[in-house]
C-alpha positions, 0 to 999 in steps of 0.5 A: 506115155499111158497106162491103159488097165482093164478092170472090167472083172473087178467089179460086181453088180447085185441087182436088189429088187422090190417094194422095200429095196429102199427100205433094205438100202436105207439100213446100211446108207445115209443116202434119200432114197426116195424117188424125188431125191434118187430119181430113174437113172440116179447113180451115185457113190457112198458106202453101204454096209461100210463098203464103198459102193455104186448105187444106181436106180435102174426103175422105182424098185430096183437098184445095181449096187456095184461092189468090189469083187472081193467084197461082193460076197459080204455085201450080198450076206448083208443085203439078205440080212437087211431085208429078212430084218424087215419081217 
């Protein structure tokens, strides 16, 4: 016996891009982000802003964070306060 569930619309995926996308990620996780410790098609789980995230590389400036949906809202306020911090 098994249980299949679908959980499809559970998750959320903020796409982050640009120049300083690791500098912005840097602020809320502890993962090296530079592209010969996080290369194309990283992908990997840690907490950003607290928050158990998904991170992946999807090329050298942009990143799929995938968050839970009810937490999806805060970590895009996060994520905009992180990079206006960076003026």
């Amino acid at each position: 016996p098994c249980a299949i569930t679908e959980l499809s619309d559970a998750y959320v995926t903020i796409a982050l891009d640009g120049p300083r996308a690791t500098e912005v990620l840097a602020r809320g996780c502890g993962l090296d982000l530079s592209v010969t410790a996080f290369g194309l098609n990283a992908c990997t789980r840690t907490r950003l802003a607290q928050l158990p995230v998904m991170v992946r590389r999807m090329t050298h400036e942009r990143f799929g964070c995938v968050v839970d949906r009810s937490a999806a809202q805060y970590l895009f306020d996060w994520m905009q306060d992180a990079a206006a911090g960076l003026d």
